[in-house]
N, C-alpha and C positions, 0 to 999 in steps of 0.2 A: 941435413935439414934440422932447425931448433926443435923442439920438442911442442905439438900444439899445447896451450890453455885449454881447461878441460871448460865445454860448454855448461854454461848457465842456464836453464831454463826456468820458464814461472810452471811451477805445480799445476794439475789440472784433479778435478773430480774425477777422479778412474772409477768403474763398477766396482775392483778390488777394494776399494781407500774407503766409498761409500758404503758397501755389504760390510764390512769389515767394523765400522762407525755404527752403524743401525744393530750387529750383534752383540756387538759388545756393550753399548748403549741399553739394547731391549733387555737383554737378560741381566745384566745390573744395577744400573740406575732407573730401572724401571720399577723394579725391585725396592729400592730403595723409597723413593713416592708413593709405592702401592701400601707400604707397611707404615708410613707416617700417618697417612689416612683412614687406612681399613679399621680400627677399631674406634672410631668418633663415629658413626652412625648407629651401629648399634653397642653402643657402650651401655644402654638402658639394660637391654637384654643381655650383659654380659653380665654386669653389676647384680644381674638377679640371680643370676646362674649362681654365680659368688657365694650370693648371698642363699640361697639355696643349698649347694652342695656344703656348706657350714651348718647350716641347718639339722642335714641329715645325717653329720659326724657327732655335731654335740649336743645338739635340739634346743638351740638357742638362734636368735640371728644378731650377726654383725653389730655392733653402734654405729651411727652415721659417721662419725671418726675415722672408725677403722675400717671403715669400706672405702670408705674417700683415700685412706693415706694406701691400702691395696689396692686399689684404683691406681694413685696415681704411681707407686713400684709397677706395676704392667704396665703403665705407657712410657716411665723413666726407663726403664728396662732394655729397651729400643735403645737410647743416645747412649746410658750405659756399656751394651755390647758393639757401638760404634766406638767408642773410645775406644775397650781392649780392640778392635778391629785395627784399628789405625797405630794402634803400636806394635802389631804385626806385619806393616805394610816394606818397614825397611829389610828385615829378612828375606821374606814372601820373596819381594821383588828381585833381589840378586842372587837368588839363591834357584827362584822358579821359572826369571822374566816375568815380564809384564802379561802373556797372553797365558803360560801356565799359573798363574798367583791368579785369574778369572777365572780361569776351568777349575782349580782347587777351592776358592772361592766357594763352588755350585752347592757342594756338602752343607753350608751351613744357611742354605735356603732352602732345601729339600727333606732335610731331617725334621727343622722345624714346623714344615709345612705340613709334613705326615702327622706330628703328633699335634698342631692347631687342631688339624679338621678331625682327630681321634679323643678332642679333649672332654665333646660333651659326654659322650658314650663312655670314655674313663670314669665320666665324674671327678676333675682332677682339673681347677684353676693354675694347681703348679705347673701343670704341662704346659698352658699358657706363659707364663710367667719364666719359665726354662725357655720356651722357644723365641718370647719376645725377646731375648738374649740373645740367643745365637744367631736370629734373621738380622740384629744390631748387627753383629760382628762380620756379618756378610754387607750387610749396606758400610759399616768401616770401614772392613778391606775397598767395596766397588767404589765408595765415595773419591779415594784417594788413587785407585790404581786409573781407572777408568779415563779421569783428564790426562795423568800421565802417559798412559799407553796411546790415548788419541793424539796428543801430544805429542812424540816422539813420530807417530805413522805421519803426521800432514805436513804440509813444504809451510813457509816462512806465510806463504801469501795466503794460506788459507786454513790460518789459526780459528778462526770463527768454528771449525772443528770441533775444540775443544769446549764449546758450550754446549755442544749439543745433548752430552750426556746431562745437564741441567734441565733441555729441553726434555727429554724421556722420566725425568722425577719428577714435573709439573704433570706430563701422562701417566703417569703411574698413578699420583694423587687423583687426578679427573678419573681414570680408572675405579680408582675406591669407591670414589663418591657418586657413579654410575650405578657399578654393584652395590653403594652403599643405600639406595633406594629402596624404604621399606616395601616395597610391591614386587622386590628383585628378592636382594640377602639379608639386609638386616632387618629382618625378624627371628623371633623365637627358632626359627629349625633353621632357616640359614647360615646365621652368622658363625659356623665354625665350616661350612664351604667357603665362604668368604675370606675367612682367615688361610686355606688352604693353598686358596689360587696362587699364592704367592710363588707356588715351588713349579709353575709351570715354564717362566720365563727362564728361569734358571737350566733347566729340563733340557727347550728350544738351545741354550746356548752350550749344553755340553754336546749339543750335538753336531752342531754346526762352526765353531768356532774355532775348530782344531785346525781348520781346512786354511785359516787363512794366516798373515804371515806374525811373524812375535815382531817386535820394535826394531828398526836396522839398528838403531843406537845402541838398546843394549847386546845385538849379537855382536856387534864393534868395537863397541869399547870395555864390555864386561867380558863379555866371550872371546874377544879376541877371533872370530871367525869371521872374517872379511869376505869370502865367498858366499857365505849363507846372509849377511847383511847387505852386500849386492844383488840378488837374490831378490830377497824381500822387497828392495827398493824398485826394483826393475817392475814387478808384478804390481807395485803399491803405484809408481811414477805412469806408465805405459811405454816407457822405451827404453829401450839399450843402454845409454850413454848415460851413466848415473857416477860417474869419475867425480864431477862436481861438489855432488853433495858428499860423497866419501871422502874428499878433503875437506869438508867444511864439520865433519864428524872429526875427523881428527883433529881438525885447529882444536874442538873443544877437548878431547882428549888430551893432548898437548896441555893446554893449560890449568889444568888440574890433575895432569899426569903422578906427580909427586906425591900428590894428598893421599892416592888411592882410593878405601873407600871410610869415607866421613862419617862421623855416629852424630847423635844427637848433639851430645856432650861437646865434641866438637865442633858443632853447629855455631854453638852458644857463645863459645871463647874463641872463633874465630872475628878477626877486626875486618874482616873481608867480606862479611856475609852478615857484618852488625844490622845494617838499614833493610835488609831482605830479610832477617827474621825477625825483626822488630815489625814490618809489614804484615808479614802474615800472621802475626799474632791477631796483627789491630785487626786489620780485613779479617778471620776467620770470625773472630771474639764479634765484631761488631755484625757483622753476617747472621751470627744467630742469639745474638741477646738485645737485638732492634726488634725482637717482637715475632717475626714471624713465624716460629713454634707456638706463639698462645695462639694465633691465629688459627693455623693447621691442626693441632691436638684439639682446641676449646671453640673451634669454630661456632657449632651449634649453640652452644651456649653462651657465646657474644652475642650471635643474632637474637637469641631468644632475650637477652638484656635490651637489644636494641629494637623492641617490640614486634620483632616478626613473629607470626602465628607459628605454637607448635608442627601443624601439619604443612608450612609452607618452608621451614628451614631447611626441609634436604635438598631441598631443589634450588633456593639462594644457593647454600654450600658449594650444588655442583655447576649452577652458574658461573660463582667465583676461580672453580676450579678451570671451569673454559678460559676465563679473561689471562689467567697465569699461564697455560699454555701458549695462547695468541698473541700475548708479550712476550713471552721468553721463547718465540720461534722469531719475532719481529727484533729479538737482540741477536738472532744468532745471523740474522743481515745486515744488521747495522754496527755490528763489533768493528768490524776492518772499514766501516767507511769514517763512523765518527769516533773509532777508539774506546780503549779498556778505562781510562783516568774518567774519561768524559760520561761516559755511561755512570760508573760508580757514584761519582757528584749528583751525577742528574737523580741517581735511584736514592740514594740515602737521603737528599735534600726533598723528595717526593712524600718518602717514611715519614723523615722529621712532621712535617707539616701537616702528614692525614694523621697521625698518633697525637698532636697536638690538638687538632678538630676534632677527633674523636672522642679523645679527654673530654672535651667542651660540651659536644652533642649528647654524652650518654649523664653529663650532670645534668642537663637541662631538660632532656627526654617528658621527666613527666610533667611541667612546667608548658613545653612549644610542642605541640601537636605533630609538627612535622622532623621534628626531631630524630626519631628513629630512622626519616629514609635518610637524613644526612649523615648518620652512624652509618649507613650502608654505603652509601658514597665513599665515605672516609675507609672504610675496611678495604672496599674494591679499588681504592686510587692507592693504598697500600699497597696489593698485591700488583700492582701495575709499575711502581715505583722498584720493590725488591726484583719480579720478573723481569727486569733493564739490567740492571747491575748488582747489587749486593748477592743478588742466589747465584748465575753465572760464569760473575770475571773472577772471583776470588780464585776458586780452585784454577781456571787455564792461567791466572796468574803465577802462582807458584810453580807453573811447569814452563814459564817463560824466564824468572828472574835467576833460577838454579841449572846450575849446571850437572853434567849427568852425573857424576859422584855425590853430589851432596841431595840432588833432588829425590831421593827415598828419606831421606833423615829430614828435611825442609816438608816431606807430605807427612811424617812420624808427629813433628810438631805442629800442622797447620790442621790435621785430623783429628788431635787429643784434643785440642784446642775449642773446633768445631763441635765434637759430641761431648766435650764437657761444660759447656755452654747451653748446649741443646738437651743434655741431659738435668742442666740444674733448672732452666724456664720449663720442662715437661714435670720437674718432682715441685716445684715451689709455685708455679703459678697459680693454680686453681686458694690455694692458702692468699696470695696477693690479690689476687680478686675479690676477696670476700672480706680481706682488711683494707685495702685503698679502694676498693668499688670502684667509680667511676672515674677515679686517678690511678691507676695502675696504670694507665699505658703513658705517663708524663716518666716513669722510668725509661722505658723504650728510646721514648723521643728524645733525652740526654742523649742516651747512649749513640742516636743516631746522628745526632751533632756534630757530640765531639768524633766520631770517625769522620764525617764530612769534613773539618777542618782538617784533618790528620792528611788528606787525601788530598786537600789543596795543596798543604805546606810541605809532603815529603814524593808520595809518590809518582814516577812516570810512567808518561807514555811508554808503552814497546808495540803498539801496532806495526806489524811489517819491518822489526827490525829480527836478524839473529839471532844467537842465546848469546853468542859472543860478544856484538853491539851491545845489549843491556848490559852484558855484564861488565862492561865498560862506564859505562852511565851509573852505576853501584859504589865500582871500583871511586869514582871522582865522588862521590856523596860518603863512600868509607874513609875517603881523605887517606887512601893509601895507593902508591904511583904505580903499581904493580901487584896484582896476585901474587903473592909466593907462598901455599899452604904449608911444604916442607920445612918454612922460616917459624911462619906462628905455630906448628905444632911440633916443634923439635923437642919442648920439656914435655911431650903426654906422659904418661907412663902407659906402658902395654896394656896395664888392664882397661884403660880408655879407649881403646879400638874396639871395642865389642860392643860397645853401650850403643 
């Protein structure tokens, strides 16, 4: 008898694939939202503490300068410690897996959670400013391992997956800005439990997350343990026969078998991977220097430009916060019917247009009466336009276009990328606001342009294809007839393997 063809099957939602999605999801990317928001509500009350415990060191207070430029170091701080996060991500992962580099993760959201909610009773804004560090370096690592790991667990058909961990940072942010309610935490004696909650998601996922399985890909093709990535797929798929996708793990093995494992450095000088890192530059860069960090960080204080009453902004805020969840759970259904390319367009060309109206409405504000509510419109068709595309498809992009050798050094660059981006609109904005005023956000709306061309002219679809199909589709856009990594990096030298 010939040998049968191993059966094909379409992926289903197993309880395994979905617990597995929601832990890893709650306890990091939840994490991640909760701490971009948590200190915009009560920032007043932070600001005094500041300025306060200066007080009682030198018996002088602050200048408006320099409370404003320490101000803005504790909220750059965040994107900061996401950077160093994300150039930890290519070790972490091959060295940890994907499900141990989450659980090791846990430390640098729990440490600084203790010393957030011990900061007031220190009397010590550095403790703040150390921790808003390290919870960065945690949302780093989650930002970039999180799509990967989901990535790697879900079948072809049911990549919408990997949006999901964008859907749990839009909860995280709504989270904030729930507790961010002055009749909740941010007041005077709450805001350093508010800053605390953070270490509780974290907490939830060392505990639970051991139990369930690491990536079949990397126990296959990094580990080399073929029974233990059978294993995992079995529990992850709900049946026996997983022969299928174990050959289709190796084709990708197979074709980047030679390369080994890819540095950054390598990234960059390979001709094979020119148009996929050029991609993720544009997508991450344009992802967070279209605006949406002034939003997040400066929320309050846009509304308050756009005449909403001081006592009604927390509750627009946490309005807004609802509408970003209820789009980016309505993207994570319509990924696989109308596509990654199509969303993207549709979300940047939505930006473009409220950042331009916006522009418009906050010059003319004290001039038309009704001005202000059109500023509001424009804010919230922003976040309706980013929560489609620009916050979701970037990252499950990069875990579709890379192959499994090179996608830790493809997430090393698309994360340095993302929190230094996010870290220079969290240190420079509030200085832009108060030099362009009500033209600050016509930078944005460039910026969100040219990505929308960028998007028409270079990049595809990959709904429902392979990693091997796209990287087919690369391969003919690199204008080279064949992958061969062992060809392009036969001149490295040794000491370029590590980078």
């Amino acid at each position: 008898m010939e040998p049968q063809e191993p059966v094909k099957r379409e992926g289903r939602l197993t309880l395994v694939l979905a617990l597995a999605t929601l832990i890893a999801a709650f306890g990091s990317s939840f994490q991640y939202g909760y701490n971009v928001a948590a200190i915009n509500s009560p920032s007043g009350f932070m600001k005094d503490f500041y300025n306060e415990t200066y007080y009682d060191r030198i018996g002088e207070y602050m200048s408006e300068f320099s409370l404003t430029l320490l101000w803005s170091v504790s909220v750059s701080m965040f994107p900061f410690g996401g950077f160093i996060g994300s150039l930890m991500v290519g070790p972490l992962v091959n060295h940890l897996g994907r499900k141990g580099t989450l659980l090791f993760n846990n430390i640098f959201s729990i440490v600084p959670a203790i010393l957030m909610g011990c900061s007031k009773v220190a009397q010590s804004f550095e403790m703040i400013i150390v921790s808003r560090l390290l919870v960065g370096i945690c949302a780093g690592l989650s930002s970039n391992v999180v799509p990967m790991y989901l990535g790697e667990l879900a079948p072809k058909n049911l990549g919408a997956l990997g949006v999901v961990p964008q859907l749990f940072i839009t909860v995280g942010i709504l989270v904030a800005q729930i507790f961010g309610l002055r009749t909740l935490l941010a007041n005077k004696e709450g805001w350093p439990i508010l800053l605390g909650l953070t270490g509780i998601p974290a907490a939830l996922q060392l505990l639970c997350l051991p139990f369930f399985p690491e990536s079949p890909r990397y126990l296959l093709i990094q580990k080399k343990d073929e029974a233990a990535a059978k294993n995992a797929l079995r529990r992850l798929r709900g049946w026996d026969d997983v022969d299928a996708e174990i050959e289709e793990i190796r084709e990708e093995d197979q074709a980047e078998k030679a390369a080994g494992f890819i540095s950054v450095l390598k990234l960059f000088r390979m001709r094979s991977l020119r148009w996929q890192v050029i991609s993720t530059i544009i997508l991450m860069g344009g992802q967070q220097l279209s605006g949406v960090n002034a939003i997040y960080y400066y929320a309050d204080q846009i509304y308050l430009s756009a005449g909403v009453r001081d006592q009604d902004v927390q509750f627009v805020t946490a309005g807004t916060g609802a509408v970003n969840v209820l789009m980016t759970g309505i993207a994570i259904f319509v990924v696989e019917l109308l596509g990654r390319r199509f969303l993207l367009l549709l979300g940047f060309s939505i930006c473009f247009t409220a950042c331009c109206v916006l522009t418009a409405a906050l010059a003319l504000q004290e001039t038309i009466s009704w001005m202000p509510y059109l500023s509001i419109v424009c804010v919230i068709s922003y976040v309706i336009g980013h929560a489609l595309g620009p916050s979701p498809i970037p990252a499950l992009f990069i875990t579709e276009i890379f192959l499994q050798s090179s996608r830790p050094a493809a997430y090393m660059v698309g994360g340095s990328v993302h929190w230094l981006s996010n870290f220079t609109v969290g240190l420079i904005f509030p200085f832009i606001q108060v030099g362009l005023g009500a033209y600050c956000f016509i930078i944005f709306a460039v910026i969100c342009l040219l990505t929308t061309i960028y998007i028409f002219l270079v990049v595809p679809e990959t709904k429902s294809k392979t990693f091997i199909e796209i990287n087919q589709i690369f391969t003919k856009m690199n204008k080279v007839s064949e992958v061969h990594p062992e060809k392009e990096l036969k001149d490295f030298p040794p000491s370029a393997v590590g980078l």
